[in-house]
C-alpha positions as semicolon CSV with decimal commas, in nm:
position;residue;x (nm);y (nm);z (nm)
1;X;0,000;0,000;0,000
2;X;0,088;0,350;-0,102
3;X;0,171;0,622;0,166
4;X;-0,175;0,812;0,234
5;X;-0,192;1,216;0,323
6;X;-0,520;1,264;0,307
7;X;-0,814;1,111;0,481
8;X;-0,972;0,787;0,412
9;X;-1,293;0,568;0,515
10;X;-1,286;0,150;0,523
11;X;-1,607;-0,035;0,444
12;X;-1,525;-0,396;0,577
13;X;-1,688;-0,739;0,530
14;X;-1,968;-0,557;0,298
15;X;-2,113;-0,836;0,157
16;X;-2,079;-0,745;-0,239
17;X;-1,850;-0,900;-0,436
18;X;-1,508;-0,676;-0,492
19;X;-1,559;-0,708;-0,891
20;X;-1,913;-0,529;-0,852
21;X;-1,721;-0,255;-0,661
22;X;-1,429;-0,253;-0,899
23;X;-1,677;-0,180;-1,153
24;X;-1,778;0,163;-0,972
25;X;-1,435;0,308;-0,830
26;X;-1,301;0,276;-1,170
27;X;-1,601;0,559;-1,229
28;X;-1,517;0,761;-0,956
29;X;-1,042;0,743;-0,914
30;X;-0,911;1,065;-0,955
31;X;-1,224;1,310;-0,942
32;X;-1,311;1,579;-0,801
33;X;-1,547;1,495;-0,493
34;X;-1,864;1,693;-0,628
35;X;-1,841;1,475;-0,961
36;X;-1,730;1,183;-0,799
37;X;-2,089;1,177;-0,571
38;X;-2,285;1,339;-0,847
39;X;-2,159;0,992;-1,067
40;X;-2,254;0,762;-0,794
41;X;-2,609;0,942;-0,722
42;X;-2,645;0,858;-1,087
43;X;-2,504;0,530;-1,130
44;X;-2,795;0,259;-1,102
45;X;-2,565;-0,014;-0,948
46;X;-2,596;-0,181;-0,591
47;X;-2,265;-0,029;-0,475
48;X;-2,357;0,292;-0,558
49;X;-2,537;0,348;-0,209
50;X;-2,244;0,198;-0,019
51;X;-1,999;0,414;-0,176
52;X;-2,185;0,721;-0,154
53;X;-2,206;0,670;0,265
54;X;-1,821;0,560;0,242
55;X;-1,723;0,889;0,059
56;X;-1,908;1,146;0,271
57;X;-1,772;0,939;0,548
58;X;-1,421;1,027;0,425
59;X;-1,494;1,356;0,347
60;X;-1,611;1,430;0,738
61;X;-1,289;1,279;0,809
62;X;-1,077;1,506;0,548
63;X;-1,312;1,819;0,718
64;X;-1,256;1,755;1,089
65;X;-0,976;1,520;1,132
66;X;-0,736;1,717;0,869
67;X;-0,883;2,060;0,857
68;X;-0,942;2,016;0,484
69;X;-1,190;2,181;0,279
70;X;-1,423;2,003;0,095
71;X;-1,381;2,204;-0,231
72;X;-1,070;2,122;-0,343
73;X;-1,070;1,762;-0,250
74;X;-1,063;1,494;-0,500
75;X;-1,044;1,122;-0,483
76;X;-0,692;1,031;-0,479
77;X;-0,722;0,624;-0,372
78;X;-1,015;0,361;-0,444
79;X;-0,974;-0,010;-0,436
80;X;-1,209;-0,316;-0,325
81;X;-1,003;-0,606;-0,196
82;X;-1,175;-0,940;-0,114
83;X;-1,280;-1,038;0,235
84;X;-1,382;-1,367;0,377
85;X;-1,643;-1,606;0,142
86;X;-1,925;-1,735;0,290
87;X;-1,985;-2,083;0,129
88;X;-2,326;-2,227;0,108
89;X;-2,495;-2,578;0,009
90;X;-2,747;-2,573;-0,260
91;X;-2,893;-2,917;-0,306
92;X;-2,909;-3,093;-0,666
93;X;-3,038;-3,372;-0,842
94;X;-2,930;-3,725;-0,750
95;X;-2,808;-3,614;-0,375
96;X;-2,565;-3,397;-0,504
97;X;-2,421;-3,083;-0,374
98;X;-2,355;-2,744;-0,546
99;X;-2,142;-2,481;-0,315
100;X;-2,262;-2,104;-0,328
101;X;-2,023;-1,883;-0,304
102;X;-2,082;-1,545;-0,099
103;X;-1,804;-1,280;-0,161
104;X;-1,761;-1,002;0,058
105;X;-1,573;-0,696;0,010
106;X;-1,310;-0,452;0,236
107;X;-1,346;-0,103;0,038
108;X;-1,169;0,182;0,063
109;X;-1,216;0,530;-0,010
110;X;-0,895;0,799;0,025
111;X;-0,927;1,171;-0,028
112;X;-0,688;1,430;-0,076
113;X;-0,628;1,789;-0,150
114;X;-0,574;1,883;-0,538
């Protein structure tokens, strides 16, 4: 991991896979924060919502932990890495099993001054 200077927010164990995420950070790296929730307000996607609460959360955090201002902050660092799988049992024909996969997700969210 990179050396952070700006503030960030962690979203662990959400329980969405980290390529569904993947799909919406690459949307939202390296904008300004106004775009950045203005994109995610208008993306129709089920990670949407969680990143819009995990970037205001890290824009509180730029505001009262670092003194920043909210104006000239853009999003400097967004990954989703893969948390623990819950596995499942579906049955199938003949006795048979079929394991579900259930991916979660440890998301993170970094802001920093332009």
């Amino acid at each position: 991991m990179s050396e952070r200077t700006g503030a960030s927010a962690t979203l662990r164990y959400a329980r969405i896979s980290p390529s569904k995420v993947k799909i919406v950070l690459d949307l939202i790296r390296n904008k300004p924060v106004s775009e950045a929730l203005g994109i995610l307000y208008n993306t129709p996607r089920a990670a949407s919502e969680l990143l819009i609460k995990l970037l205001n959360s890290a824009i509180a955090n730029a505001e009262n932990n670092f003194g920043l201002s909210s104006d000239n902050l853009i999003v400097s660092e967004a990954y989703a890495n893969p948390g623990p799988t819950l596995k499942r049992i579906q049955p199938r024909a003949k006795g048979r099993a079929f394991r579900i996969l259930k991916r979660t997700s440890h998301i993170t969210v970094a802001v920093n001054e332009k």
